[in-house]
N, C-alpha and C positions, 0 to 999 in steps of 0.2 A: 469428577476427575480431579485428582490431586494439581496442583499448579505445579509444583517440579517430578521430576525426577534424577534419583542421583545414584552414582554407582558404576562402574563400567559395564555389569553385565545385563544392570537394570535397564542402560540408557541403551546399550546394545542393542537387547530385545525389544524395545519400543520401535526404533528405527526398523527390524525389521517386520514387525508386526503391524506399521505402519499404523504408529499414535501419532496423531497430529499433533507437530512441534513446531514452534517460532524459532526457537533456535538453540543452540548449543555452547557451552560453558567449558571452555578447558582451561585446567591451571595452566598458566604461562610454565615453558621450558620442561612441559610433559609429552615425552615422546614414545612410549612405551609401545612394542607392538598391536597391542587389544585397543590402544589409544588412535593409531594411525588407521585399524579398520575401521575403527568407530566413524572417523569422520572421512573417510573413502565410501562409507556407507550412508554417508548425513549428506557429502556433498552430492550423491549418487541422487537422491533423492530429493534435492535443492536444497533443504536446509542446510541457512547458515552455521558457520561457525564463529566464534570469537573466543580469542584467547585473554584468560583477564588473573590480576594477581591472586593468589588463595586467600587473599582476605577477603572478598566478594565471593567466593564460593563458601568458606567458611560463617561468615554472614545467611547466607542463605539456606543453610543446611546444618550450624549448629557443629562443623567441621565433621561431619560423616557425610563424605562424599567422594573420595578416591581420586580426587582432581577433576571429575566431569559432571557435571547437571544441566539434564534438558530441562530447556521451558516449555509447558505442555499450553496447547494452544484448546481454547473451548470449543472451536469449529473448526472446523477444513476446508483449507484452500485449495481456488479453482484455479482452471487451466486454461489461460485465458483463449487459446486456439478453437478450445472448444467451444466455448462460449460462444464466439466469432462465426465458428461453422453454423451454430445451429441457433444464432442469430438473423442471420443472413438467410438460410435455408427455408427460416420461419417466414421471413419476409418484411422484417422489423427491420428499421431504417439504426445502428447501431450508433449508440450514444452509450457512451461513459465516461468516466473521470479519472486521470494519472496526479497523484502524491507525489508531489518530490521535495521530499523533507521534512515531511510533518511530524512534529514531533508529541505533542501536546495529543493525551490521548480523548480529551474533552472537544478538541477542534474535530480530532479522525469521527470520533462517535457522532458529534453533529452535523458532519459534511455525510456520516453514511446514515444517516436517519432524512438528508434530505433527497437524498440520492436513492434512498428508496422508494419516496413518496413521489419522487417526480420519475419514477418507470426506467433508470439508469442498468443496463443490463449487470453491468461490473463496475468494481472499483482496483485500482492499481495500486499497488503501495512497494518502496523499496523491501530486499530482502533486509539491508542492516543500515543503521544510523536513522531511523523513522518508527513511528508509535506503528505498535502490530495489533490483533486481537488478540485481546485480553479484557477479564472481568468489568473493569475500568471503562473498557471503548464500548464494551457491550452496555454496560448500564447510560454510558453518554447517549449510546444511541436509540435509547426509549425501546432496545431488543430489535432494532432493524438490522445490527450485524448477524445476526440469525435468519437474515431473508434474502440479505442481496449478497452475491458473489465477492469475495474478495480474490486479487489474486498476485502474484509477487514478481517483482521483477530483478534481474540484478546491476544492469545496466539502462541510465532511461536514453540511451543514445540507440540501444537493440531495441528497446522498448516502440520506440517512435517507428522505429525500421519497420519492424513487424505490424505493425497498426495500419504503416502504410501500401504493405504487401495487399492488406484485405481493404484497400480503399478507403481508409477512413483520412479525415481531414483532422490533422494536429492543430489548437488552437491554447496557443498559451496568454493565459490572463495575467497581467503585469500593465501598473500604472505607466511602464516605459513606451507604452504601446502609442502608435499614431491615431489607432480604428478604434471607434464607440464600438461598443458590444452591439447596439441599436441598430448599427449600420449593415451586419453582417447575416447571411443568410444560414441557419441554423438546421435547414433541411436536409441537407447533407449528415451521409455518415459523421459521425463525430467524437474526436476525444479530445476533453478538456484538462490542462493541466494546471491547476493549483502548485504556486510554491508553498515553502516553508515560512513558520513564523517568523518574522522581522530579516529575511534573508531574500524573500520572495523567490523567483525560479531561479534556477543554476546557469551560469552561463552556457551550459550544455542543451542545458532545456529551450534556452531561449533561439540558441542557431541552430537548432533542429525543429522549432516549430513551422506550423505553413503558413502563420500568422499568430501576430499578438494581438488582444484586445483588451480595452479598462473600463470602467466605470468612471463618469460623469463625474466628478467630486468639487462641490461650489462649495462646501466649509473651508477651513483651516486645514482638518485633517487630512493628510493627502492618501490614506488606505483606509480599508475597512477588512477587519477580522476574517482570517481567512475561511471559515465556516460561511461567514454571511455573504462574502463575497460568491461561495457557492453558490447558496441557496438563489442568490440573483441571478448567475449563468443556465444554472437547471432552470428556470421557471422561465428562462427569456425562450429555451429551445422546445420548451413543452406551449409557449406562448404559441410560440410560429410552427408549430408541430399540429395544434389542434385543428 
């Protein structure tokens, strides 16, 4: 699969042919009617949009592009309800992991390479301002974004909502937290949320979780990478899971 596509009738037909796209490229201050269905049919669909100067499309396309370029995604995103349904149906106790802001496509590829290994049904990542799937997060993740669920959210304030409709317990990982990781009972439904590089969670994230928890840190350094910080939340709930 090509990584873009450009063109209005081109990026048209994709959306409804239903190509898997990260998201969509309009020149700023383009409003043409072929242009408004286009993204009446992108947001119909979830995909984002963002509007950016024509030197960034021009850039990308050698300027043959008509103002609009999808970015073509290598797999396809899931739907997290369903997931949910027939997680639960199955009789698996639901554990996964919510992104919120990751941007660094070597962190996403590592957190989804350990998220695979440790039996993580899905993974949540924002629709826009965060690393998506792409070539990059695929090769980070040793080909595990080819096994586990990705799936998108737009809002992580509906995100929580909905998570907690289907019972699951919100736990957000941040050094600001009172509770050792060690302390807390992991058996429970669960989803874990990872902030952003050097930003850590949103304050959004933080007063919508059911609980924050950290890691122990007796060095200087007072965080740890936020890949690695994963890989130690997965393996504590697969711990007390066995």
């Amino acid at each position: 699969m090509n990584k873009y596509t450009f063109g209005v009738h081109a990026v048209r037909e994709a959306i409804i042919s239903s190509l898997n796209i990260n998201k969509i490229f309009v020149k700023k201050s383009f409003n043409s009617q072929i242009v408004k269905e286009i993204i009446g049919l992108a947001r119909s669909k979830n995909i984002p949009v963002q509007y950016v100067p024509e030197e960034k499309l021009n850039r990308i396309t050698n300027g043959n592009h008509q103002g609009i370029v999808a970015l073509n995604s290598p797999i396809e995103y899931s739907d997290i309800e369903q997931i949910l349904l027939e997680t639960i149906e199955s009789g698996i106790i639901p554990f996964l992991f919510i992104l919120d802001g990751i941007t660094d496509v070597r962190n996403f590829g590592a957190i989804a390479r350990t998220c695979e290994a440790a039996g993580c049904q899905c993974i949540l990542i924002p629709e826009v301002g965060a690393a998506g799937i792409s070539p990059d997060a695929i090769k980070a993740s040793a080909g595990a974004l080819n096994h586990i669920p990705v799936c998108r959210y737009k809002h992580i304030k509906d995100i929580i909502s909905l998570l907690h409709q289907y019972g699951l317990i919100v736990v957000g990982a941040s050094e600001k937290a009172n509770s050792f990781i060690y302390d807390y009972n992991f058996k429970e439904p669960i989803a874990i949320i990872l902030g952003g590089e050097g930003k850590g969670l949103s304050n959004v994230s933080i007063k919508n979780t059911d609980i924050l928890l950290k890691l122990p840190m007796f060095g200087k350094i007072a965080s740890l990478n936020v890949s690695a910080s994963a890989a130690i939340f997965a393996y504590e709930v697969v711990r007390q899971r066995l």
